[in-house]
PyMOL Python script that loads the backbone (N, CA, C, O; Angstrom):
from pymol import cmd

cmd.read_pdbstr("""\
ATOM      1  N   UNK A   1      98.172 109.633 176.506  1.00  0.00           N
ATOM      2  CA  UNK A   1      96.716 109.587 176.472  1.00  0.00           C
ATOM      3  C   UNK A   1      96.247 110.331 175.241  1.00  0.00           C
ATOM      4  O   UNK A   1      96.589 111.462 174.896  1.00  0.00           O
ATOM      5  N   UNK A   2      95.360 109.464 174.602  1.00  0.00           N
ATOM      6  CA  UNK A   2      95.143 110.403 173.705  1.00  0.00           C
ATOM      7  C   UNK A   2      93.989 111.309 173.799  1.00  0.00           C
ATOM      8  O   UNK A   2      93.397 110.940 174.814  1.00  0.00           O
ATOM      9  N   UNK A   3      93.282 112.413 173.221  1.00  0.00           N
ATOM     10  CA  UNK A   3      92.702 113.674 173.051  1.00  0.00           C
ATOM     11  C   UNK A   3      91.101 112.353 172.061  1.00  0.00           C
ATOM     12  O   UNK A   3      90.115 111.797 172.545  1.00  0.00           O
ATOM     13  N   UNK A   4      91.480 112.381 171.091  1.00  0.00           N
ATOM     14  CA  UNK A   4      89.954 111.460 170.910  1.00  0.00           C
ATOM     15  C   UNK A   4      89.720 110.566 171.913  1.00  0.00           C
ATOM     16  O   UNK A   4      90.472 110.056 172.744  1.00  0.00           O
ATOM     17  N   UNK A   5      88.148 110.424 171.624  1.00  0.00           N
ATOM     18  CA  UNK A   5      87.381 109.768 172.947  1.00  0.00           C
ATOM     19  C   UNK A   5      86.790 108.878 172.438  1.00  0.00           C
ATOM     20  O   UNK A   5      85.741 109.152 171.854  1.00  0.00           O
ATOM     21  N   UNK A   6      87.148 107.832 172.474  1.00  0.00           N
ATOM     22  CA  UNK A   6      86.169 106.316 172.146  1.00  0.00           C
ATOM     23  C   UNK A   6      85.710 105.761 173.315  1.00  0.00           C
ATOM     24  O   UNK A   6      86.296 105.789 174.397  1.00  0.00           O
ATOM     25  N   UNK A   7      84.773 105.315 173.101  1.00  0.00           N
ATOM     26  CA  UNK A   7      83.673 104.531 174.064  1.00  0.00           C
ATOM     27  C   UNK A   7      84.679 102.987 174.488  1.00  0.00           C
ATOM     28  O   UNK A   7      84.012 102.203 175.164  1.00  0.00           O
ATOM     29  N   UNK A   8      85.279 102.783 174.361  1.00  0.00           N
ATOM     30  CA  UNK A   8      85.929 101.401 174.978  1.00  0.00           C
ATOM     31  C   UNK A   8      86.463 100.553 173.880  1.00  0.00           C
ATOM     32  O   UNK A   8      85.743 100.341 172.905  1.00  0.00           O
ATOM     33  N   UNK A   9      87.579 100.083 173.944  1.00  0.00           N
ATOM     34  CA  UNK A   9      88.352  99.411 173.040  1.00  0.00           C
ATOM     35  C   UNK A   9      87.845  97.157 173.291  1.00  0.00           C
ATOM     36  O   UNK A   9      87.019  96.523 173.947  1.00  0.00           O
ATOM     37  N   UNK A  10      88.945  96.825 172.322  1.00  0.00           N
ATOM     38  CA  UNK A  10      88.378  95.439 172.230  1.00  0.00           C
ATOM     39  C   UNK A  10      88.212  94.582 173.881  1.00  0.00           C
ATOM     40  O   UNK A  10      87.450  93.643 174.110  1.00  0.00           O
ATOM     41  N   UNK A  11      89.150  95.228 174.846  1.00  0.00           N
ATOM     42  CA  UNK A  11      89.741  94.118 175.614  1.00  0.00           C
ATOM     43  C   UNK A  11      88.940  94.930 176.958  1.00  0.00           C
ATOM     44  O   UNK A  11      89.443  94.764 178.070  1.00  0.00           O
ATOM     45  N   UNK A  12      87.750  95.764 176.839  1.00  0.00           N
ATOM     46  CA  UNK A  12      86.590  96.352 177.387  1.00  0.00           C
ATOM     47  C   UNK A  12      87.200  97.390 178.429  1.00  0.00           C
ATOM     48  O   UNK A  12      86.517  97.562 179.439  1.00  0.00           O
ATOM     49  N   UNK A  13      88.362  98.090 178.329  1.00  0.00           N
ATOM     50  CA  UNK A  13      89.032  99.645 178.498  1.00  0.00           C
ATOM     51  C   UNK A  13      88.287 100.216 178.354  1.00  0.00           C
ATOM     52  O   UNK A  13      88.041 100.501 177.182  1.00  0.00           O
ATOM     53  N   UNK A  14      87.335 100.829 179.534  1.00  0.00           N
ATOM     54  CA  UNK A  14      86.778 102.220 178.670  1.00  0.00           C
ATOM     55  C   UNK A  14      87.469 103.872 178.246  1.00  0.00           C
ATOM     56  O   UNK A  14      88.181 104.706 178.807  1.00  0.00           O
ATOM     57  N   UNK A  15      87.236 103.823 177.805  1.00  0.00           N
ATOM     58  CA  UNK A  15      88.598 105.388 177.508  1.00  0.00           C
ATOM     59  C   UNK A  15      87.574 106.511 178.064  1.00  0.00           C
ATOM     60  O   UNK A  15      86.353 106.667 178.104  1.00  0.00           O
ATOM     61  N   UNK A  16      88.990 107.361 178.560  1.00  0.00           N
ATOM     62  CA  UNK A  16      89.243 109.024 179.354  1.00  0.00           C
ATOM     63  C   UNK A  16      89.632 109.261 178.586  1.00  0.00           C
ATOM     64  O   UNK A  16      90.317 108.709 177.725  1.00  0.00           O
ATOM     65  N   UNK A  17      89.007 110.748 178.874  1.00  0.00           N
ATOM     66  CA  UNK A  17      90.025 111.907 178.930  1.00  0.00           C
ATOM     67  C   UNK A  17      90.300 112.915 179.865  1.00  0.00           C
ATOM     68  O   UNK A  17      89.394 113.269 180.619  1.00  0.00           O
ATOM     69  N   UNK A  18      91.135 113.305 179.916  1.00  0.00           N
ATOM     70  CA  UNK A  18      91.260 114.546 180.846  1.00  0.00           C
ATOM     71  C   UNK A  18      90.876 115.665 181.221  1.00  0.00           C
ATOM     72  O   UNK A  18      91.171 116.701 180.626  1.00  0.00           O
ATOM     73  N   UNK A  19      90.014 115.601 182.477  1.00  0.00           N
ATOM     74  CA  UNK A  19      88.956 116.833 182.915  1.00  0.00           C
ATOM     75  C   UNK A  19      89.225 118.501 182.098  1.00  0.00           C
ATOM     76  O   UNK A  19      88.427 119.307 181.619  1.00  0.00           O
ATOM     77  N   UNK A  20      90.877 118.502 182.246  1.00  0.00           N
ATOM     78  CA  UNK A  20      91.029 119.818 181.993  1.00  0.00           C
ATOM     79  C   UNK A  20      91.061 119.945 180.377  1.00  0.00           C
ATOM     80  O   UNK A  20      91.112 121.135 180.064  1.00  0.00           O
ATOM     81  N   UNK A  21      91.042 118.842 178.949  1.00  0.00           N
ATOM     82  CA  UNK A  21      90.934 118.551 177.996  1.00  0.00           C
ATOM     83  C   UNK A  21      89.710 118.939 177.565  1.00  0.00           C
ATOM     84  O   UNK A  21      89.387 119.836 176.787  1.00  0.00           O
ATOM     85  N   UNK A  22      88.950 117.998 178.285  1.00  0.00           N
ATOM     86  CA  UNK A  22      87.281 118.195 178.169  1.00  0.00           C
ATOM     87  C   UNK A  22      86.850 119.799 178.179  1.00  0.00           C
ATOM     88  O   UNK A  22      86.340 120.398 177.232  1.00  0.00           O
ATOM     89  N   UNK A  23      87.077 120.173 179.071  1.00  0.00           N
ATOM     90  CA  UNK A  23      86.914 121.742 179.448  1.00  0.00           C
ATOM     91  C   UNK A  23      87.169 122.656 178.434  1.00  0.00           C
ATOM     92  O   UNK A  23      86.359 123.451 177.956  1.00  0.00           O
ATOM     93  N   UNK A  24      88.653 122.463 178.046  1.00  0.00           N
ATOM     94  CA  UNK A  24      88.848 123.324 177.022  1.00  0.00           C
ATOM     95  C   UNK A  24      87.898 123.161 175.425  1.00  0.00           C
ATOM     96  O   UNK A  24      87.542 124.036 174.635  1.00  0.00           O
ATOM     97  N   UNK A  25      87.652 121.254 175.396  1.00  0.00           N
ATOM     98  CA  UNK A  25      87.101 121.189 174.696  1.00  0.00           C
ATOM     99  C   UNK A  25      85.835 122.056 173.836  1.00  0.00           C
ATOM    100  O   UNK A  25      85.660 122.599 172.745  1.00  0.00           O
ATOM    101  N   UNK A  26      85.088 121.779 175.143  1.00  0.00           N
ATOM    102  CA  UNK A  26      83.149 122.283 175.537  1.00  0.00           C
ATOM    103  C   UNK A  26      83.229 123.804 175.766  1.00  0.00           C
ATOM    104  O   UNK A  26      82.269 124.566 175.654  1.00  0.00           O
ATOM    105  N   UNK A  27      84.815 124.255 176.189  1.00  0.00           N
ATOM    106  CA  UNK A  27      84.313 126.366 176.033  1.00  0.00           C
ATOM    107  C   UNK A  27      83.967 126.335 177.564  1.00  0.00           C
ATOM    108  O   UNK A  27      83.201 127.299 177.580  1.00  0.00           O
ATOM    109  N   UNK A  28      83.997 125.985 178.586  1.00  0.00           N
ATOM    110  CA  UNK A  28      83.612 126.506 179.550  1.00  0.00           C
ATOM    111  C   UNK A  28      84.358 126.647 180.730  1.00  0.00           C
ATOM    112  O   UNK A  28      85.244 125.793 180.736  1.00  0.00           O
ATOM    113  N   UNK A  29      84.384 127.330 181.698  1.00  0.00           N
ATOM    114  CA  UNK A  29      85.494 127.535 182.681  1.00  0.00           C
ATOM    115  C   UNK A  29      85.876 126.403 183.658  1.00  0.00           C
ATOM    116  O   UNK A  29      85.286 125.341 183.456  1.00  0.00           O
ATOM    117  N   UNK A  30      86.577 126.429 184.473  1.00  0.00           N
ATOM    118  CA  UNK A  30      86.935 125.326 185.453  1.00  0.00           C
ATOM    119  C   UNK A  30      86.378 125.417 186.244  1.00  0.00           C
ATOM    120  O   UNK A  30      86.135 124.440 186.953  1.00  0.00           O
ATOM    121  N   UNK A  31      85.872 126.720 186.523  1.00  0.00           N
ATOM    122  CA  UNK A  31      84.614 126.641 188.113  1.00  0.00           C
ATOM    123  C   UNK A  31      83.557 126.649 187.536  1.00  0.00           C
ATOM    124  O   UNK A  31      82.589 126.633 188.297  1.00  0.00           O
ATOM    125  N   UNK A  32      83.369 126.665 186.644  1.00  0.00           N
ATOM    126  CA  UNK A  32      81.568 126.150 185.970  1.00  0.00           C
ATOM    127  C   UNK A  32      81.849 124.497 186.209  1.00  0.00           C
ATOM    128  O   UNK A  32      80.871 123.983 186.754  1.00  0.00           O
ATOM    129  N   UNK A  33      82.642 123.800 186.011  1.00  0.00           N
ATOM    130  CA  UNK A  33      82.842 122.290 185.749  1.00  0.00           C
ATOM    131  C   UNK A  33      83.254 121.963 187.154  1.00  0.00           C
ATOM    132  O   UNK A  33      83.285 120.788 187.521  1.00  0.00           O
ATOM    133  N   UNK A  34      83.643 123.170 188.135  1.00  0.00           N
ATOM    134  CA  UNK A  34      83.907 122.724 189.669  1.00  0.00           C
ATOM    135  C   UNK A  34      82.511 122.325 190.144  1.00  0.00           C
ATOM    136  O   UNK A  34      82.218 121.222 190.605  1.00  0.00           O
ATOM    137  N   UNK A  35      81.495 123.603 189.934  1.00  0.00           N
ATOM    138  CA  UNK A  35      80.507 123.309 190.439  1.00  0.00           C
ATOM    139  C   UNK A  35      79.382 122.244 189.861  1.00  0.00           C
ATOM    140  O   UNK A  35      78.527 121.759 190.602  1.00  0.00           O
ATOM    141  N   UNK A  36      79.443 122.051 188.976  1.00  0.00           N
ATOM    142  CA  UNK A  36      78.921 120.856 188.178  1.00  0.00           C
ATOM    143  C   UNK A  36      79.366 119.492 188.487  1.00  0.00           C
ATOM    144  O   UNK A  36      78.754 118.475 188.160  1.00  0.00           O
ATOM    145  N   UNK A  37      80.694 119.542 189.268  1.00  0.00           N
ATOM    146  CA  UNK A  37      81.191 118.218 190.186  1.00  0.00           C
ATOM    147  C   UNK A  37      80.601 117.979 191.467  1.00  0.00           C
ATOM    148  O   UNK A  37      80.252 116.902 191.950  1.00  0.00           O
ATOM    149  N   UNK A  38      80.519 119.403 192.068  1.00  0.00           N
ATOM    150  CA  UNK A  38      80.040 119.683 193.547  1.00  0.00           C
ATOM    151  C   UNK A  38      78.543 119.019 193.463  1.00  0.00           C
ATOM    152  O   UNK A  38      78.124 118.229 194.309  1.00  0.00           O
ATOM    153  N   UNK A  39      77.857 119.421 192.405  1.00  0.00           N
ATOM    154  CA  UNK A  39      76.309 119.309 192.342  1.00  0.00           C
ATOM    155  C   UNK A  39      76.211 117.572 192.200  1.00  0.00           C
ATOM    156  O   UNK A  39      75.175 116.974 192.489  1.00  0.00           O
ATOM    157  N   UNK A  40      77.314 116.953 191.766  1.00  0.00           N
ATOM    158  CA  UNK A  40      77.041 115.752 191.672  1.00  0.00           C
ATOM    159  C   UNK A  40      76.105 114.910 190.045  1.00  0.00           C
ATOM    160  O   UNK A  40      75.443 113.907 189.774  1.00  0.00           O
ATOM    161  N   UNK A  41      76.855 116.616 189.129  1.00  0.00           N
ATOM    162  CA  UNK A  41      76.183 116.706 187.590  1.00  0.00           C
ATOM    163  C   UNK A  41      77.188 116.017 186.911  1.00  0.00           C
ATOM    164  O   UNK A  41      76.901 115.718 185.752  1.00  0.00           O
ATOM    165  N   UNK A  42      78.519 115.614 187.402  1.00  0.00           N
ATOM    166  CA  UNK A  42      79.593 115.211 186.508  1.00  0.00           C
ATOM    167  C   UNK A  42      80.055 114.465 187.336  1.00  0.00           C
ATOM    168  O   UNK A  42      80.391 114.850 188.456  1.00  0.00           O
ATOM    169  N   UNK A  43      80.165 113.115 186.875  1.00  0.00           N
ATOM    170  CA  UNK A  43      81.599 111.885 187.214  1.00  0.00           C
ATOM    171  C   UNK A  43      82.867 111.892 187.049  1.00  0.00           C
ATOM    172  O   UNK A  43      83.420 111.570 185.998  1.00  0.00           O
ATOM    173  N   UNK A  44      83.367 112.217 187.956  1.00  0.00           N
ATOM    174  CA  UNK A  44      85.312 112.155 187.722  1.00  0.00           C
ATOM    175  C   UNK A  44      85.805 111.320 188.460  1.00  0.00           C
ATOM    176  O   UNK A  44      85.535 111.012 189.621  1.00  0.00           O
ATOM    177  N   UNK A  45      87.024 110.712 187.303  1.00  0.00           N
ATOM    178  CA  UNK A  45      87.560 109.655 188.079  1.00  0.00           C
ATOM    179  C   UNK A  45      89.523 110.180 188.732  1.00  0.00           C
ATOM    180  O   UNK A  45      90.440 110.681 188.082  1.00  0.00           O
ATOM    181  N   UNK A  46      89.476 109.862 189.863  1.00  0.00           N
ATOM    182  CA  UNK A  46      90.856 110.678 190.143  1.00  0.00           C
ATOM    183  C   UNK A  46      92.074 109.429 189.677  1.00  0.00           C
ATOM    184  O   UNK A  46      92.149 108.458 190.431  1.00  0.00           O
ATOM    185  N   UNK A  47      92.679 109.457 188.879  1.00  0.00           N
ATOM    186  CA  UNK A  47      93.722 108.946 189.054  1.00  0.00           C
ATOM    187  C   UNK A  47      95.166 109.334 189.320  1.00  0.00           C
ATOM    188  O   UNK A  47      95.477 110.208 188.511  1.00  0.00           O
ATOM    189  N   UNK A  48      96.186 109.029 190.144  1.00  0.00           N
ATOM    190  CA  UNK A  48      96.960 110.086 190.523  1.00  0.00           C
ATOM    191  C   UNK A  48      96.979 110.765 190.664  1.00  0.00           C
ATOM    192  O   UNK A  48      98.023 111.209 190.186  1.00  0.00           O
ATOM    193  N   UNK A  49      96.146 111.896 191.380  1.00  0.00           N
ATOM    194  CA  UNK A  49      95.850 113.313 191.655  1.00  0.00           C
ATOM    195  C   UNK A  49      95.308 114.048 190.579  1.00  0.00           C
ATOM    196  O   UNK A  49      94.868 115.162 190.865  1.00  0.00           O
ATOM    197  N   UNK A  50      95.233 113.628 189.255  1.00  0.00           N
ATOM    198  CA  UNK A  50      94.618 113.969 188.021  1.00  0.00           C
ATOM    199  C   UNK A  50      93.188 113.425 187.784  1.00  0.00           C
ATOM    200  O   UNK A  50      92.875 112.249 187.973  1.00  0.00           O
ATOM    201  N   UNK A  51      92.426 114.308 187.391  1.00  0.00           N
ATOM    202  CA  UNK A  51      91.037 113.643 187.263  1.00  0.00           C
ATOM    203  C   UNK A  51      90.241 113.576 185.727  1.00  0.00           C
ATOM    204  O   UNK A  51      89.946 114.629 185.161  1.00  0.00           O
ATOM    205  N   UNK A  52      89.998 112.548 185.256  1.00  0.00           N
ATOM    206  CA  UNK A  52      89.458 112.370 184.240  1.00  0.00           C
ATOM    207  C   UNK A  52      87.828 111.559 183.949  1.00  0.00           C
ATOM    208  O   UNK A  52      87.166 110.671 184.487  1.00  0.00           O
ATOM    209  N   UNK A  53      87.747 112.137 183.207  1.00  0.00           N
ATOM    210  CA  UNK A  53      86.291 111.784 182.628  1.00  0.00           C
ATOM    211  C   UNK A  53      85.878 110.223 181.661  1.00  0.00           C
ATOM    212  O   UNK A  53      86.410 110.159 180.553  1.00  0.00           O
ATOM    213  N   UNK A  54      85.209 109.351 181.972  1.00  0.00           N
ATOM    214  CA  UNK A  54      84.914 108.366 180.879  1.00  0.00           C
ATOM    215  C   UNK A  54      83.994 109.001 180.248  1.00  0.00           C
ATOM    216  O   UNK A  54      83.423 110.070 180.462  1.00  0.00           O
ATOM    217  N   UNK A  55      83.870 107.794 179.008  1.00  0.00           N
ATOM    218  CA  UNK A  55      83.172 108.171 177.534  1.00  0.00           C
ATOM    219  C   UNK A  55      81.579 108.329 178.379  1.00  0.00           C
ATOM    220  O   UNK A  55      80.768 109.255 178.388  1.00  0.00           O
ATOM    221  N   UNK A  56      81.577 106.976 179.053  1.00  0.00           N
ATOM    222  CA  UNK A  56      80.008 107.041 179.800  1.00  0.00           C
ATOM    223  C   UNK A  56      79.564 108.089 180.675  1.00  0.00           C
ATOM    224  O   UNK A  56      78.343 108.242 180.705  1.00  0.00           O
ATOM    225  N   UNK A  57      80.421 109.027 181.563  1.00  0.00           N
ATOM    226  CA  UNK A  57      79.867 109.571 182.056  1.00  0.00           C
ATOM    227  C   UNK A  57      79.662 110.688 181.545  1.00  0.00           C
ATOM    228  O   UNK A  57      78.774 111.428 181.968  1.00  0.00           O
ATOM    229  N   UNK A  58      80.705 111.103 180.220  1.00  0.00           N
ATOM    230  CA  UNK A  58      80.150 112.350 179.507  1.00  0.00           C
ATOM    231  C   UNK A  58      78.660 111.976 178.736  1.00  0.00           C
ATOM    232  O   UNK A  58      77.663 112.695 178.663  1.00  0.00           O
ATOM    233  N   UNK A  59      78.819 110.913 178.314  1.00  0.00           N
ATOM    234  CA  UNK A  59      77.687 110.223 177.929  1.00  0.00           C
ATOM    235  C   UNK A  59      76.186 110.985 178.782  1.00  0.00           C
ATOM    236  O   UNK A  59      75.296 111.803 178.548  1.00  0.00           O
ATOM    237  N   UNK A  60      76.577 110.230 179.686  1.00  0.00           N
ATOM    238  CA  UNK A  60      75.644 110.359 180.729  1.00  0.00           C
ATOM    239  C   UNK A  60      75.026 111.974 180.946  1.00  0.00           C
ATOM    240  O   UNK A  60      73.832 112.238 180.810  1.00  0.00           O
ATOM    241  N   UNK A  61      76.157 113.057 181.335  1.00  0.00           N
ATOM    242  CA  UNK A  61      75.949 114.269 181.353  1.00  0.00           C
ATOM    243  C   UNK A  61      75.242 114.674 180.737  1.00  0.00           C
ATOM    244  O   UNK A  61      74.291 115.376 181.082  1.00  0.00           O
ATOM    245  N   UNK A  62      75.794 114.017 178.685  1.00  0.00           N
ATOM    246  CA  UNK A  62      74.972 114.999 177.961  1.00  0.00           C
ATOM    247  C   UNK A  62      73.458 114.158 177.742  1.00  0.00           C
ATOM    248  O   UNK A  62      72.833 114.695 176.828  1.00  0.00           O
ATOM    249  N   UNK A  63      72.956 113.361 178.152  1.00  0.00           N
ATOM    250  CA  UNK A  63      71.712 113.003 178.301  1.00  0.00           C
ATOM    251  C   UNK A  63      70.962 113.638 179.041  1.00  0.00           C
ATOM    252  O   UNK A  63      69.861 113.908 178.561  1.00  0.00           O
ATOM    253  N   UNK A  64      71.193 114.005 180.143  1.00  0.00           N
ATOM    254  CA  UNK A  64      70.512 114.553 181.696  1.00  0.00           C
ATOM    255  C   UNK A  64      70.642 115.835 180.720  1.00  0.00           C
ATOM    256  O   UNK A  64      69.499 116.262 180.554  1.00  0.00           O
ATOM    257  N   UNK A  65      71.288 116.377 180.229  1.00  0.00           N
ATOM    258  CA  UNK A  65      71.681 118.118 179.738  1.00  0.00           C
ATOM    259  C   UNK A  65      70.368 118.158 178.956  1.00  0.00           C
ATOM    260  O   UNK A  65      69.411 118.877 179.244  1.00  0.00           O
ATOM    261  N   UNK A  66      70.454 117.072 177.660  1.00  0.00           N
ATOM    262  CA  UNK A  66      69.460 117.527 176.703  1.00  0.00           C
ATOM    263  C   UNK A  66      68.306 117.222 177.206  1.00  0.00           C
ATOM    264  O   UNK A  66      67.392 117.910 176.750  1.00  0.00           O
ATOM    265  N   UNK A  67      67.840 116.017 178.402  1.00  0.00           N
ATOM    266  CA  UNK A  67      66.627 115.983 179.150  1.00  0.00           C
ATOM    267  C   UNK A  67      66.029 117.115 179.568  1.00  0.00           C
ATOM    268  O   UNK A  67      64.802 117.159 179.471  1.00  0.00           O
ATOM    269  N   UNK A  68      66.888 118.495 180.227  1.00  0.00           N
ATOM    270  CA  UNK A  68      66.634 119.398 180.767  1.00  0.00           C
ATOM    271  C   UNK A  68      66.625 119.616 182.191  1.00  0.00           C
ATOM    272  O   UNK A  68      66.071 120.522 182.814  1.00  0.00           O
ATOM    273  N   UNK A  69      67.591 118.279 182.784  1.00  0.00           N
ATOM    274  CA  UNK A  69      67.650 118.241 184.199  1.00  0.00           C
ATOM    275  C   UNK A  69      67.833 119.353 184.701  1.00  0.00           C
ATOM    276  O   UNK A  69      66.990 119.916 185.399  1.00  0.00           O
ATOM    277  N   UNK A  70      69.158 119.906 184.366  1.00  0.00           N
ATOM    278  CA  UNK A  70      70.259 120.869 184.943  1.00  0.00           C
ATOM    279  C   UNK A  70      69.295 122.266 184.469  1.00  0.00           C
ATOM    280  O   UNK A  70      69.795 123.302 184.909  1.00  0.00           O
ATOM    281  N   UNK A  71      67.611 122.560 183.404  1.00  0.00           N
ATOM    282  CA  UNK A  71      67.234 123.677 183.445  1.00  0.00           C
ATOM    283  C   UNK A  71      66.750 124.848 185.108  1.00  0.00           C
ATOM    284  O   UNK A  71      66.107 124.571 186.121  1.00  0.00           O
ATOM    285  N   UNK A  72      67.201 125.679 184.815  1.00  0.00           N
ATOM    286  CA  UNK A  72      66.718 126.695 185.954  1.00  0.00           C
ATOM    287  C   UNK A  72      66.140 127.930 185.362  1.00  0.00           C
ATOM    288  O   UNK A  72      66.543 128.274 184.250  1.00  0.00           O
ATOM    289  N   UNK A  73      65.254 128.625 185.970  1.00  0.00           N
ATOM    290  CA  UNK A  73      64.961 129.957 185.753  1.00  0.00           C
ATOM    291  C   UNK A  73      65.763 130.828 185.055  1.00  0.00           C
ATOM    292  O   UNK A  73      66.766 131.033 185.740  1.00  0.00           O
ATOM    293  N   UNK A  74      65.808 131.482 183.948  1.00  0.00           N
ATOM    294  CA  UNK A  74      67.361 132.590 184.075  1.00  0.00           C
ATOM    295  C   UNK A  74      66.226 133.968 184.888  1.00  0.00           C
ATOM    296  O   UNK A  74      65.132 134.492 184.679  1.00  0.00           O
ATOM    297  N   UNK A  75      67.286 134.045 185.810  1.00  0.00           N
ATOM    298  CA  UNK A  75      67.085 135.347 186.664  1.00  0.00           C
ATOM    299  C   UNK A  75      68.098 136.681 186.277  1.00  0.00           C
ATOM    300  O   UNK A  75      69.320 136.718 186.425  1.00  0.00           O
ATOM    301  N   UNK A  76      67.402 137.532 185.852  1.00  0.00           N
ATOM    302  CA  UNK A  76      68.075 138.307 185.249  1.00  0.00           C
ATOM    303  C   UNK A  76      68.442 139.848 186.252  1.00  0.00           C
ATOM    304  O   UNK A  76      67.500 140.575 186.568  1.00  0.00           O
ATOM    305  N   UNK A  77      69.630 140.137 186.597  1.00  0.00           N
ATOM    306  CA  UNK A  77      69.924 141.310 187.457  1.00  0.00           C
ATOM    307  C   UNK A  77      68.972 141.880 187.454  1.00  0.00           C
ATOM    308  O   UNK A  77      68.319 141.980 186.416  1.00  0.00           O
ATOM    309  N   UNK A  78      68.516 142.522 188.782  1.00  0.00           N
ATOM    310  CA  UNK A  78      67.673 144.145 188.951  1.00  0.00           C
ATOM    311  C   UNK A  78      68.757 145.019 188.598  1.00  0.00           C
ATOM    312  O   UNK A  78      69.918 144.820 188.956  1.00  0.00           O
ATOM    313  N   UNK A  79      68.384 145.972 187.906  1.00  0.00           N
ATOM    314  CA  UNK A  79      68.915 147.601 187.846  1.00  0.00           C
ATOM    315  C   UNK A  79      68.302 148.272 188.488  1.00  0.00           C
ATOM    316  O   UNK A  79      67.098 148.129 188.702  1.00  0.00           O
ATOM    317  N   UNK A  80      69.225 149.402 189.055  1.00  0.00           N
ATOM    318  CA  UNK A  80      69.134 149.858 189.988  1.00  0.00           C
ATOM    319  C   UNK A  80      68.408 151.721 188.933  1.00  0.00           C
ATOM    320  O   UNK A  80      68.859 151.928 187.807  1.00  0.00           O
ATOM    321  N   UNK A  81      67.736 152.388 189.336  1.00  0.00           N
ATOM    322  CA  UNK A  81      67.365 153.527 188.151  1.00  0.00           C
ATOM    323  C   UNK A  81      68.111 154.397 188.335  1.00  0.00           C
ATOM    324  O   UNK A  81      68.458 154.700 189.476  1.00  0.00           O
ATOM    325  N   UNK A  82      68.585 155.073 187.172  1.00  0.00           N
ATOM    326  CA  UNK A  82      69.587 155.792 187.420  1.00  0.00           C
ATOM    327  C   UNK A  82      69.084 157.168 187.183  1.00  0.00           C
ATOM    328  O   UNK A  82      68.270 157.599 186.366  1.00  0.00           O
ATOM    329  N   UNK A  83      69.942 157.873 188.322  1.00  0.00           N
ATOM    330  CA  UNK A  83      69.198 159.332 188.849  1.00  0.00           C
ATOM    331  C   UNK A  83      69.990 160.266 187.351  1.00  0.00           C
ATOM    332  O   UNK A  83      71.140 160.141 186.930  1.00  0.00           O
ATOM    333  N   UNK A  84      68.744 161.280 186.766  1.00  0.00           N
ATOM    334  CA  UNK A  84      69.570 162.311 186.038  1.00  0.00           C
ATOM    335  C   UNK A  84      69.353 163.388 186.433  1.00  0.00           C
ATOM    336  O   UNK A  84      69.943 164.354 185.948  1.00  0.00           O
TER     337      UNK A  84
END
""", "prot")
cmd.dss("prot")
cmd.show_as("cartoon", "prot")
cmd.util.cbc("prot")
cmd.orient("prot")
């Protein structure tokens, strides 16, 4: 399998890659991308117990991303005051 990602070849294959590829790709952890599966923010396809990503549904992700679907509040810790 290869590591570049093309959108679909002549004979209409769409090309994967591999969830854990992707990941390392984009910088982000495996339970950030667990829960981003859970939420129903990312398409994976299982093949043989391995799960991979098409061109379209990263596609897809990063549309909804730059839309601002996935924005939330940032809630930032309370501190607690510290006694001197």
């Amino acid at each position: 399998m290869q590591t570049e990602l093309k959108s679909s070849n002549q004979a209409g294959v769409v090309a994967m890659i591999s969830l854990s590829s992707w990941v390392e790709r984009i910088g982000v952890t495996a339970c950030t991308v667990w829960r981003w599966r859970k939420r129903g923010w990312l398409k994976v396809t299982n093949i043989c117990g391995r799960l991979y990503l098409s061109a379209e549904a990263i596609r897809e992700f990063n549309e909804r991303a730059e839309r601002g679907e996935f924005a939330q509040e940032h809630k930032a810790p309370a501190r607690k005051p510290t006694e001197t």
